[in-house]
Every structure is written in C-alpha cells, then in structure tokens.
PDB file of N, CA, C and O in Angstrom:
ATOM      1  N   UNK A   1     105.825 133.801  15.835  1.00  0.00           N
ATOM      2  CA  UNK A   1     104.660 134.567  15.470  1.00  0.00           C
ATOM      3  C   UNK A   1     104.870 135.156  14.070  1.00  0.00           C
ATOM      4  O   UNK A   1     105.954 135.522  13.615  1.00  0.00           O
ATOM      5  N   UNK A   2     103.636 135.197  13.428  1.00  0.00           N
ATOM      6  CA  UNK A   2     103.689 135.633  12.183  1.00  0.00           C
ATOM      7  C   UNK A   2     104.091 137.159  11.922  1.00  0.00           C
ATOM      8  O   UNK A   2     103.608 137.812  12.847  1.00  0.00           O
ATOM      9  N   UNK A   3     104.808 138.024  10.997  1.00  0.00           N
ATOM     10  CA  UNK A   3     105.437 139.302  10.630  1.00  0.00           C
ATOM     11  C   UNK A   3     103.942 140.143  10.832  1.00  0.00           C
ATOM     12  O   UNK A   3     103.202 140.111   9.849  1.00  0.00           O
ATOM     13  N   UNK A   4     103.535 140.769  11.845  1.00  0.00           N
ATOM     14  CA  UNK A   4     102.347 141.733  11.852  1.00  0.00           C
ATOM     15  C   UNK A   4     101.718 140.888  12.829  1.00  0.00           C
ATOM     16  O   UNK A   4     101.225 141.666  13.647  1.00  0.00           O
ATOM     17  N   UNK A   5     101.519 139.920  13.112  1.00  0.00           N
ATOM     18  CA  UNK A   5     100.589 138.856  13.418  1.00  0.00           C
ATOM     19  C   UNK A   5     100.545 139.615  15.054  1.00  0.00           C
ATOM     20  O   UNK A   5     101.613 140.148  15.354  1.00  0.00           O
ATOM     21  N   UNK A   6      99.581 139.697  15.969  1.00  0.00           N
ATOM     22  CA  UNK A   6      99.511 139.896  17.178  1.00  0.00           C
ATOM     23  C   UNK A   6      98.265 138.562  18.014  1.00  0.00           C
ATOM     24  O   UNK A   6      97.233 138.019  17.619  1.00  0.00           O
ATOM     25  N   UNK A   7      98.706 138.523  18.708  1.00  0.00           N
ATOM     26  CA  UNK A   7      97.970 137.565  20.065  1.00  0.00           C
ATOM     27  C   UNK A   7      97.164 138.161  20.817  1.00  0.00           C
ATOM     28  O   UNK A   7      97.475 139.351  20.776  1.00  0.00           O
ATOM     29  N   UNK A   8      96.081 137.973  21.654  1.00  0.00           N
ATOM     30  CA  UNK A   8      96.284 138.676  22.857  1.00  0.00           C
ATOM     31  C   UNK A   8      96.882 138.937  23.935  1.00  0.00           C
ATOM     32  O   UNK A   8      97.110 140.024  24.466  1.00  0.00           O
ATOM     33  N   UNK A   9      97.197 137.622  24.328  1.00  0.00           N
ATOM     34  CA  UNK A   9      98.494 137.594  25.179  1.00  0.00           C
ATOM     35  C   UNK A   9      99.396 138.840  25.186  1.00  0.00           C
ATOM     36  O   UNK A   9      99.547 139.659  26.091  1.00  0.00           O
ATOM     37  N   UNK A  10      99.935 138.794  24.018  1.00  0.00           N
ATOM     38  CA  UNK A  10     101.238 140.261  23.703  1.00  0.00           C
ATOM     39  C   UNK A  10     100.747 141.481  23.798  1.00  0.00           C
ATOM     40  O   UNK A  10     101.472 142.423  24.116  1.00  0.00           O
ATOM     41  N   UNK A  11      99.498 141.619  23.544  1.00  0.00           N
ATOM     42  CA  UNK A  11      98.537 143.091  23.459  1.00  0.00           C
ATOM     43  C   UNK A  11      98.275 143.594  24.451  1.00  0.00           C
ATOM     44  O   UNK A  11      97.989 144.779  24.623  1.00  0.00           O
ATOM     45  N   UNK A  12      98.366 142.439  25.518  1.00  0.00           N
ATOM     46  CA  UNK A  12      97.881 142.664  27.309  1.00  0.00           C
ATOM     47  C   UNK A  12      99.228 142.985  27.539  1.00  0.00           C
ATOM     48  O   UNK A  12      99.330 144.203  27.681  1.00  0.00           O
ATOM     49  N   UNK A  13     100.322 142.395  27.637  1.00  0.00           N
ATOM     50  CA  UNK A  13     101.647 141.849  27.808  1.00  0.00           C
ATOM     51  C   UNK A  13     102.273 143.896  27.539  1.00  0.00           C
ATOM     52  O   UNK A  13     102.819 144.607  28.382  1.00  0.00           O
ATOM     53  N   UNK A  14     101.966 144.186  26.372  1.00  0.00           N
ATOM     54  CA  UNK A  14     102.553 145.332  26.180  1.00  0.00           C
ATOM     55  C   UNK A  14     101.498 146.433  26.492  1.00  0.00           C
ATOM     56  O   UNK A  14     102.080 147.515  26.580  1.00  0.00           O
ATOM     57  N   UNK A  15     100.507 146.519  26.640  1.00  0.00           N
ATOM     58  CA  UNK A  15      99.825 147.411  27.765  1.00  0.00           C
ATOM     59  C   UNK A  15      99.916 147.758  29.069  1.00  0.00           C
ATOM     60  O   UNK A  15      99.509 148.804  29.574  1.00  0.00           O
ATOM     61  N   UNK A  16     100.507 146.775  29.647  1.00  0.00           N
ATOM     62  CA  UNK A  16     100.735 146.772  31.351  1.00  0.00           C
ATOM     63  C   UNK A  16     101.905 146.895  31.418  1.00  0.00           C
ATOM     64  O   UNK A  16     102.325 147.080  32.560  1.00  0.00           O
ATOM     65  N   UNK A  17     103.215 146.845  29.996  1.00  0.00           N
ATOM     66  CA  UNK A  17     104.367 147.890  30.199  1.00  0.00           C
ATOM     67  C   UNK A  17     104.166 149.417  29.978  1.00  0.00           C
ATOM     68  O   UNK A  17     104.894 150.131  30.669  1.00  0.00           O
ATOM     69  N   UNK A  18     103.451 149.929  29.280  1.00  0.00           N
ATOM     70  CA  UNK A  18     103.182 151.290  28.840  1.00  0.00           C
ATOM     71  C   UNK A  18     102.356 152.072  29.946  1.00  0.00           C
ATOM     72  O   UNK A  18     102.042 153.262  29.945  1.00  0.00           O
ATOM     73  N   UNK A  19     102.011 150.814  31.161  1.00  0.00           N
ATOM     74  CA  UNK A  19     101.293 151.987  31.914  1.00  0.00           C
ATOM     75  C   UNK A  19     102.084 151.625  33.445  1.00  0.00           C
ATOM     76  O   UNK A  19     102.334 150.466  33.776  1.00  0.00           O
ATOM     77  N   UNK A  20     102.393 152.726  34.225  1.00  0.00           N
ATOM     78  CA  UNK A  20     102.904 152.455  35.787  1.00  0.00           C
ATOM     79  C   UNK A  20     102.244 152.203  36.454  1.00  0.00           C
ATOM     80  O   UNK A  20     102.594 151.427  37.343  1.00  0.00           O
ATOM     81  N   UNK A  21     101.026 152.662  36.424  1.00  0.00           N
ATOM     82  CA  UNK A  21      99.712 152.090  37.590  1.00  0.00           C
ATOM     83  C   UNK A  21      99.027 150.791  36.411  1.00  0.00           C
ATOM     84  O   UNK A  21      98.789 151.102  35.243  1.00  0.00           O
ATOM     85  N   UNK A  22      98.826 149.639  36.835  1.00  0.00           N
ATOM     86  CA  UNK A  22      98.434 149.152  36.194  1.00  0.00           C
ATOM     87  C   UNK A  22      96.835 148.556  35.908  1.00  0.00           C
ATOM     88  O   UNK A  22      96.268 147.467  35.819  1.00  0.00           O
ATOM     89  N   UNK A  23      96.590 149.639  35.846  1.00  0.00           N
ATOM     90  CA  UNK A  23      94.951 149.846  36.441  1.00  0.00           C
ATOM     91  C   UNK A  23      93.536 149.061  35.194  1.00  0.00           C
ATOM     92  O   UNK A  23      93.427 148.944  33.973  1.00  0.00           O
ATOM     93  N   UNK A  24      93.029 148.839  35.930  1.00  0.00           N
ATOM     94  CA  UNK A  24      91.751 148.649  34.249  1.00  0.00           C
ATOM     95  C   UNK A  24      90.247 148.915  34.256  1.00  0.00           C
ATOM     96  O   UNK A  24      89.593 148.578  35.243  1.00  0.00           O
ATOM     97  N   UNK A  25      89.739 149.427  33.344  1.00  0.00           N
ATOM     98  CA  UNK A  25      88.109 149.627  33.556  1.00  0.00           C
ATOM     99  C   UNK A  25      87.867 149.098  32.360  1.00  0.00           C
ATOM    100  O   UNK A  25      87.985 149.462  31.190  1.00  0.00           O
ATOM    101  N   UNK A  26      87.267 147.552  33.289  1.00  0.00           N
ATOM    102  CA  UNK A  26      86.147 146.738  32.430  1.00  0.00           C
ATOM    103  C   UNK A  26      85.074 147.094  32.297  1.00  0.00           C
ATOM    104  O   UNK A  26      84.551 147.531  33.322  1.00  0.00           O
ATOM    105  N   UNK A  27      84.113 147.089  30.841  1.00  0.00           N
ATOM    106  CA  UNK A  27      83.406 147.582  30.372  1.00  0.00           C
ATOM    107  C   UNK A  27      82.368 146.087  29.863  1.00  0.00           C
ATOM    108  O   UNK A  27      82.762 145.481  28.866  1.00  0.00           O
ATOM    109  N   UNK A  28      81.436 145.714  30.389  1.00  0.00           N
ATOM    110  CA  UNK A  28      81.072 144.636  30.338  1.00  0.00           C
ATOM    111  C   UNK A  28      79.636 145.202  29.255  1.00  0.00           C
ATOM    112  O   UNK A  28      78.871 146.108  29.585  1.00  0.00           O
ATOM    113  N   UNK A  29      79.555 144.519  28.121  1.00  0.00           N
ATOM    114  CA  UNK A  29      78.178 145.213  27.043  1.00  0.00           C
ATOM    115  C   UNK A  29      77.212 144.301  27.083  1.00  0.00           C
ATOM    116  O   UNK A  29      77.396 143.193  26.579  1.00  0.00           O
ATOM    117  N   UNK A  30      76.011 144.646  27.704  1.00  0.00           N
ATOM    118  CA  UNK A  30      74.465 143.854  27.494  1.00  0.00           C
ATOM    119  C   UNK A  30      74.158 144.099  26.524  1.00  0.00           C
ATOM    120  O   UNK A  30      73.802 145.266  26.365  1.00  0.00           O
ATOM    121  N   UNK A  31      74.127 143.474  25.721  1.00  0.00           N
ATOM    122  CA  UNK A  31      72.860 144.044  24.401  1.00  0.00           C
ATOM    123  C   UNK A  31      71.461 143.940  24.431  1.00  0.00           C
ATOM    124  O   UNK A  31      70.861 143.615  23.406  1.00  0.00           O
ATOM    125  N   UNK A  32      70.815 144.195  25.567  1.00  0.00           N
ATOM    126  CA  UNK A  32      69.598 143.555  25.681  1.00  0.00           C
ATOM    127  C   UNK A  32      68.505 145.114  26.740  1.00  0.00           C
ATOM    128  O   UNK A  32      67.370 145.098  27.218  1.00  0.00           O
ATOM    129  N   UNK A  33      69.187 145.809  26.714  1.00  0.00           N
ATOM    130  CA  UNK A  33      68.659 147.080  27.162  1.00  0.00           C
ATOM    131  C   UNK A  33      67.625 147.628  26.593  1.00  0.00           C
ATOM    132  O   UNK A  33      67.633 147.945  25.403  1.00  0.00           O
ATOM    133  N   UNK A  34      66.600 147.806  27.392  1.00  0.00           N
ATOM    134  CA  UNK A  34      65.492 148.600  26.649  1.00  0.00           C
ATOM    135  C   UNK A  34      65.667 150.150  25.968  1.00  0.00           C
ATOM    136  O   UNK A  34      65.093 150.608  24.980  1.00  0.00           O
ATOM    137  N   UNK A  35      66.592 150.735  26.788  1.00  0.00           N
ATOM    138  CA  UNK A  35      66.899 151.690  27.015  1.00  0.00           C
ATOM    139  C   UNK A  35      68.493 151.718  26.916  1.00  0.00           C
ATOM    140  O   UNK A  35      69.211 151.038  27.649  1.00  0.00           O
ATOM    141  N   UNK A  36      69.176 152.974  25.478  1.00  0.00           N
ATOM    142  CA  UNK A  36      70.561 152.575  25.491  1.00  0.00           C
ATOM    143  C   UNK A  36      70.972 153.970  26.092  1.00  0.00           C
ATOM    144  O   UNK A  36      70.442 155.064  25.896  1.00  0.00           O
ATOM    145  N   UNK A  37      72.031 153.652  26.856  1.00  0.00           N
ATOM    146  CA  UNK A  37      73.201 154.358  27.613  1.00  0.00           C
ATOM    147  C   UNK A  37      73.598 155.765  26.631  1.00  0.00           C
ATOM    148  O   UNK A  37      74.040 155.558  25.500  1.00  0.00           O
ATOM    149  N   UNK A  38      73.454 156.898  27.025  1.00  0.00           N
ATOM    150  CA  UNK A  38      73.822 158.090  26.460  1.00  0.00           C
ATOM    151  C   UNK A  38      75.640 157.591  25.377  1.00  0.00           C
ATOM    152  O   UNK A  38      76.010 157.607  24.203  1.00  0.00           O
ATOM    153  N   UNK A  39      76.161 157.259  26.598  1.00  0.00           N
ATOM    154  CA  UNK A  39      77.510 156.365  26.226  1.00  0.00           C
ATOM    155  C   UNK A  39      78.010 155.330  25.360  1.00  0.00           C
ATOM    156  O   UNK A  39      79.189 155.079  25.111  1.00  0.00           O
ATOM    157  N   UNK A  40      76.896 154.715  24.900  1.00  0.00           N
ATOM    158  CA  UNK A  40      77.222 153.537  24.697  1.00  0.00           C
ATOM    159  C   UNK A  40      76.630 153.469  22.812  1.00  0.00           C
ATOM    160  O   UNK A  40      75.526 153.740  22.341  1.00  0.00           O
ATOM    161  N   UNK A  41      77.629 153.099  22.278  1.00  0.00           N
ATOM    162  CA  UNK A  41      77.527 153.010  20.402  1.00  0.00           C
ATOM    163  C   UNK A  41      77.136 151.769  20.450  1.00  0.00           C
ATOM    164  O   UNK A  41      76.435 151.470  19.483  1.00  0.00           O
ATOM    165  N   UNK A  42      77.347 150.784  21.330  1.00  0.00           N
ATOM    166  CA  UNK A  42      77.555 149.196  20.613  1.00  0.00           C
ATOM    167  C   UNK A  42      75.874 149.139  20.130  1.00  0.00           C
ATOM    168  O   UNK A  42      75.037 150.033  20.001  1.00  0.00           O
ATOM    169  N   UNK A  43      75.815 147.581  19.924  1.00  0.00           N
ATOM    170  CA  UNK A  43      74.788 146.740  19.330  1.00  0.00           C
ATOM    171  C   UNK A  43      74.098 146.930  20.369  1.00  0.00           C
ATOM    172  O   UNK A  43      74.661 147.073  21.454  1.00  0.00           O
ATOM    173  N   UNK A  44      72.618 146.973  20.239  1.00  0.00           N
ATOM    174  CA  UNK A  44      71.805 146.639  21.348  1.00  0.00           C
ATOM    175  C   UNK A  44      70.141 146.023  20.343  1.00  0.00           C
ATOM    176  O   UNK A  44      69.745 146.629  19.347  1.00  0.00           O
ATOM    177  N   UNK A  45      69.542 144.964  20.823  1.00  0.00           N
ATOM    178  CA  UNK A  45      68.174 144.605  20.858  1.00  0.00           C
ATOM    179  C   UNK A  45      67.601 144.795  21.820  1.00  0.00           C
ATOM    180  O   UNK A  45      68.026 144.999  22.957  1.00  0.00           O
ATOM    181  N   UNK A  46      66.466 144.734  21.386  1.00  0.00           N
ATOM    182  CA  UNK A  46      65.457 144.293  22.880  1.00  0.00           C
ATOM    183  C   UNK A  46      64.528 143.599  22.598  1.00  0.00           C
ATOM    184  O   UNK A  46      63.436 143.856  22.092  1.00  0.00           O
ATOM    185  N   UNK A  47      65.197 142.282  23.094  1.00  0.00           N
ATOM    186  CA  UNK A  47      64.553 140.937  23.270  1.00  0.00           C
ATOM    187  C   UNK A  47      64.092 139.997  24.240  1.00  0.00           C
ATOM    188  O   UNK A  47      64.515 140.084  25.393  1.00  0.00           O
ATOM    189  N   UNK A  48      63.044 138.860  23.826  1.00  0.00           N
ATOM    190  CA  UNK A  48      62.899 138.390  25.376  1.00  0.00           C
ATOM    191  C   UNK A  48      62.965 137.053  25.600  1.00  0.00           C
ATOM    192  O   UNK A  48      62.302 136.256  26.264  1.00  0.00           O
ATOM    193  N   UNK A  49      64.382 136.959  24.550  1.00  0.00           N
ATOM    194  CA  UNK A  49      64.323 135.438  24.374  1.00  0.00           C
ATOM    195  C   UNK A  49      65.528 134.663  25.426  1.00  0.00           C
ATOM    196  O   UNK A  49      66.740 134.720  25.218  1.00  0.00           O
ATOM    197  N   UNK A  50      64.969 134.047  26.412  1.00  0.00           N
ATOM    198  CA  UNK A  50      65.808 134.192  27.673  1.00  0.00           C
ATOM    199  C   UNK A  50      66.903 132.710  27.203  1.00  0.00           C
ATOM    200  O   UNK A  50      67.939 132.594  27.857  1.00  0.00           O
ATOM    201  N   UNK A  51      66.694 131.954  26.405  1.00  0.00           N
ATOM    202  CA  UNK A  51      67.636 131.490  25.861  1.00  0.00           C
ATOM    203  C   UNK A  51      68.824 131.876  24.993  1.00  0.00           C
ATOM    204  O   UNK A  51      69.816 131.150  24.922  1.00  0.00           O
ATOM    205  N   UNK A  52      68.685 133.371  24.136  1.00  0.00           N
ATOM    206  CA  UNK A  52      69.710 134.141  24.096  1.00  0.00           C
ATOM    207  C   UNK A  52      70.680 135.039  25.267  1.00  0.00           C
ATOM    208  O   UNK A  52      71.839 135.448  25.200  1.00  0.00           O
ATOM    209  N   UNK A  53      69.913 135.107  26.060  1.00  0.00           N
ATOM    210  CA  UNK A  53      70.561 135.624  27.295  1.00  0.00           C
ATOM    211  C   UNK A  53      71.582 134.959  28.095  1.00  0.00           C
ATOM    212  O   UNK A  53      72.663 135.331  28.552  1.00  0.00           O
ATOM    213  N   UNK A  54      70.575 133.284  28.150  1.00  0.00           N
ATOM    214  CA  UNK A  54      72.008 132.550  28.637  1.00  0.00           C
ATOM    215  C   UNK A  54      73.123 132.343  27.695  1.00  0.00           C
ATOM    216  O   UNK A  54      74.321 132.526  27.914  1.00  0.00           O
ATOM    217  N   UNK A  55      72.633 131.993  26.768  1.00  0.00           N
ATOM    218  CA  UNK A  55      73.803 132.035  25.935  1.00  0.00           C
ATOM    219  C   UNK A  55      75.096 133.061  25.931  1.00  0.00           C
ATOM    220  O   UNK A  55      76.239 132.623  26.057  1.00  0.00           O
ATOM    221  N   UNK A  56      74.832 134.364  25.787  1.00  0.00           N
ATOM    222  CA  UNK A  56      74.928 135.478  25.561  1.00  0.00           C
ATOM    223  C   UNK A  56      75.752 135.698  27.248  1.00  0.00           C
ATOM    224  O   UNK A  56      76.917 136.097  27.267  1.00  0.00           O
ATOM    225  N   UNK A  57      75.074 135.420  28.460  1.00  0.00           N
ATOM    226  CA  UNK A  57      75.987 135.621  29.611  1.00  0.00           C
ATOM    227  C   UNK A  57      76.988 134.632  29.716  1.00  0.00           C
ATOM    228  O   UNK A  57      78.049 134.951  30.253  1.00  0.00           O
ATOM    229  N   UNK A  58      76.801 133.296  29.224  1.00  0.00           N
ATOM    230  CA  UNK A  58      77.831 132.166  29.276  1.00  0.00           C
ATOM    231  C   UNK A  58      78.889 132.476  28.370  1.00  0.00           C
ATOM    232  O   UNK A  58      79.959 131.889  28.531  1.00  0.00           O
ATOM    233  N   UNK A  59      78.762 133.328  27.414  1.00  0.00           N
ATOM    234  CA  UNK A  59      80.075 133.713  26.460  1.00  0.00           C
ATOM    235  C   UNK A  59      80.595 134.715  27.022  1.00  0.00           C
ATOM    236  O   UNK A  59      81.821 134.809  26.980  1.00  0.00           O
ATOM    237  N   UNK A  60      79.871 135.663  27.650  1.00  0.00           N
ATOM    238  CA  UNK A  60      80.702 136.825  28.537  1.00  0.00           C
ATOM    239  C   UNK A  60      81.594 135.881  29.727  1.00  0.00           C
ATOM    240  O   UNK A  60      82.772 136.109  30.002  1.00  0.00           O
ATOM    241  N   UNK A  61      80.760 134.783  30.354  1.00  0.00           N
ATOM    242  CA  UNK A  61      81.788 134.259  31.285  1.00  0.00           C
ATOM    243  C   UNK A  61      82.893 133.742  30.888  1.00  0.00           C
ATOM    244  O   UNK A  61      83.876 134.091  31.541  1.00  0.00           O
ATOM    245  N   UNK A  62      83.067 133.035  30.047  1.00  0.00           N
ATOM    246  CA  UNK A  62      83.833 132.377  29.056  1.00  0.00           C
ATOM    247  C   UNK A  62      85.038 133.524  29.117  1.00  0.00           C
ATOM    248  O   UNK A  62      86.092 133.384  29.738  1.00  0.00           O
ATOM    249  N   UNK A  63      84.607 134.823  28.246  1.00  0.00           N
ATOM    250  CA  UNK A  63      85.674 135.730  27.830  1.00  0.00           C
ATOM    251  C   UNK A  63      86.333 136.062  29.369  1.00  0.00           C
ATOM    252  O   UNK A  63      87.557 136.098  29.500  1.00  0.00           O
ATOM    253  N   UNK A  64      85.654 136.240  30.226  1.00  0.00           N
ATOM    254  CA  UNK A  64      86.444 136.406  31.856  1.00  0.00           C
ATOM    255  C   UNK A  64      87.169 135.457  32.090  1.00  0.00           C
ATOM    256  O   UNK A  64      88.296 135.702  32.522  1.00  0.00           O
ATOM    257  N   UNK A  65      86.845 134.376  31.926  1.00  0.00           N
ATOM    258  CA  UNK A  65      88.018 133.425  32.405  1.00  0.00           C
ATOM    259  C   UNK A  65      89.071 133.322  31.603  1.00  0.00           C
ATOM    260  O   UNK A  65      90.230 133.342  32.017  1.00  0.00           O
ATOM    261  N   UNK A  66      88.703 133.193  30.271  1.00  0.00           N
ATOM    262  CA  UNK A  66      89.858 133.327  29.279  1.00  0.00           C
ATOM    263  C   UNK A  66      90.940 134.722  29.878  1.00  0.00           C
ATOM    264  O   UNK A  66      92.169 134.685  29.828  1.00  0.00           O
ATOM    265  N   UNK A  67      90.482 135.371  30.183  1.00  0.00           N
ATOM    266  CA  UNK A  67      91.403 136.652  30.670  1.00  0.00           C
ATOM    267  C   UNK A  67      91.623 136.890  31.784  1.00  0.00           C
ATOM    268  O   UNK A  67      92.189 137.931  32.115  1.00  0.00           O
ATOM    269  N   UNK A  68      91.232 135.984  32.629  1.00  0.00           N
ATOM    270  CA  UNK A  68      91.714 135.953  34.146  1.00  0.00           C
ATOM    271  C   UNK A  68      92.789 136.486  35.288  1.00  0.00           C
ATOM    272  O   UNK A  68      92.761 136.906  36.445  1.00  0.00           O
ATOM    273  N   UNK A  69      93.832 136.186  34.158  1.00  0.00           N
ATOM    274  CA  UNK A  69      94.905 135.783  33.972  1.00  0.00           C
ATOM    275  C   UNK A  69      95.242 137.682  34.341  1.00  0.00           C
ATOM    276  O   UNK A  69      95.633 138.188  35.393  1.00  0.00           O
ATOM    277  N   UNK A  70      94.805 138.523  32.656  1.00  0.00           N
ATOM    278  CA  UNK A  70      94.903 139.619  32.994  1.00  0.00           C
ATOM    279  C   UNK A  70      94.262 140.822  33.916  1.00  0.00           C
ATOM    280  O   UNK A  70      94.684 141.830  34.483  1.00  0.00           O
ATOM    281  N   UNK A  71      92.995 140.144  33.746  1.00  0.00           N
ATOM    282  CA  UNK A  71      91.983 141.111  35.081  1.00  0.00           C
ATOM    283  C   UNK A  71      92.502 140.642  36.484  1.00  0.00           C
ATOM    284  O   UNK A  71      92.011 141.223  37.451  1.00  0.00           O
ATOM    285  N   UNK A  72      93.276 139.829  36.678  1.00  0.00           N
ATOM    286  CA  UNK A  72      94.045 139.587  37.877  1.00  0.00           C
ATOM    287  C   UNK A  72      95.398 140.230  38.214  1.00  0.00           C
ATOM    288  O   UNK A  72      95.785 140.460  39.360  1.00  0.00           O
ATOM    289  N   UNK A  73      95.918 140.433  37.344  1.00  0.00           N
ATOM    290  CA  UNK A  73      97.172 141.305  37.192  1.00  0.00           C
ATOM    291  C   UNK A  73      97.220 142.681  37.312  1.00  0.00           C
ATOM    292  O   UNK A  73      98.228 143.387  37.280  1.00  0.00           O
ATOM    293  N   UNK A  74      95.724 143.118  37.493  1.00  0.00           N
ATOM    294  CA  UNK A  74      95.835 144.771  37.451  1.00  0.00           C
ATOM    295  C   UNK A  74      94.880 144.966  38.939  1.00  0.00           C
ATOM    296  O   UNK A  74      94.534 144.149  39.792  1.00  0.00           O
ATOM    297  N   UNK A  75      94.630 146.591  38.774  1.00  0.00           N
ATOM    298  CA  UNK A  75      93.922 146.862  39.945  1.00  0.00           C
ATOM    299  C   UNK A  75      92.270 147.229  39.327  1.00  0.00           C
ATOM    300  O   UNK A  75      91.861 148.364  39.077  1.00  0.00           O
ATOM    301  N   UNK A  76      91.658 146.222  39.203  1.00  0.00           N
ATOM    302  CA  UNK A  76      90.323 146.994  38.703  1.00  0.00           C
ATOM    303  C   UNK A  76      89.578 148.146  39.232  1.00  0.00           C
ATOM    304  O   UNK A  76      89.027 148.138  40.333  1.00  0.00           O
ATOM    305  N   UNK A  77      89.579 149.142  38.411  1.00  0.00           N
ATOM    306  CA  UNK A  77      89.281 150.285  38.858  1.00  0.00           C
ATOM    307  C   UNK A  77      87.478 150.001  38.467  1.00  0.00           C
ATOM    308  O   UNK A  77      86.974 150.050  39.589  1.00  0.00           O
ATOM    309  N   UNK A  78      86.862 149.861  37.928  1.00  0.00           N
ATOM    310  CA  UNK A  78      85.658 150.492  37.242  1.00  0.00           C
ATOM    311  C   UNK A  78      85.023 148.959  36.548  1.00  0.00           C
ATOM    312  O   UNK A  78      85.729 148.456  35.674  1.00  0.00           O
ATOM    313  N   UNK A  79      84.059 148.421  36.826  1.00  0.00           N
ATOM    314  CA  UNK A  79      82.985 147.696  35.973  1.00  0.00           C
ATOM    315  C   UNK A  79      81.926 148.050  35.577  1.00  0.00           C
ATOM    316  O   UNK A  79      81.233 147.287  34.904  1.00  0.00           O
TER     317      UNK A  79
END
C-alpha cells in the first residue's frame, strides 16, 4: 500500500479494533424527500424521475453488498 494511502478494507479492519462492542448504525441517505430530516445536511431533490430512483437504489444495493462482508461482522444496532 501506498505511504498515506488507505483502503476500505483497513478503515473497517481498524474500526472494529478500536471498539469492544462491535456495534454499527447504518445510515442509509434518500435524496429524494420532499421533506428534509431536522438531522440530515446531505443532498436532497425532489424529483419524480423514477428512473433515477432505480438507479439511485441499485447503487445503494451495490454499496451493501460491497460491504457485506462488514455489516456482517458487527451487531447492527440502528438503520
């Protein structure tokens, strides 16, 4: 690995040493809310273009499986 360079792999890898309970609250972001969350800074539209949506949920699935691996390794507390 490159001098600074980080993975995700290692970022997960050294998070779930730093904690004893190895707990996680996934935070899953719609951008498509009419209405935004007192909570919530991210991006949001409101659109009704239901071909961005699939798109848009098929890349969220994507990122779950890619991380499977780690949302399986812990105790999910919170979605």
């Amino acid at each position: 690995m490159e001098e600074g360079a980080w993975n995700t792999r290692d970022i997960w890898a050294r998070d779930l040493e730093a904690y004893q309970v190895p707990e996680l609250n996934l935070y899953l972001h719609v951008p498509f809310c009419r209405y935004k969350c007192g909570f919530c800074n991210l991006y949001t539209v409101i659109s009704t273009d239901e071909d961005l949506y699939d798109a848009y949920t098929d890349a969220l699935c994507t990122q779950i499986r890619d991380h499977a691996e780690v949302i399986q390794a812990r105790r999910l507390r919170t979605v």
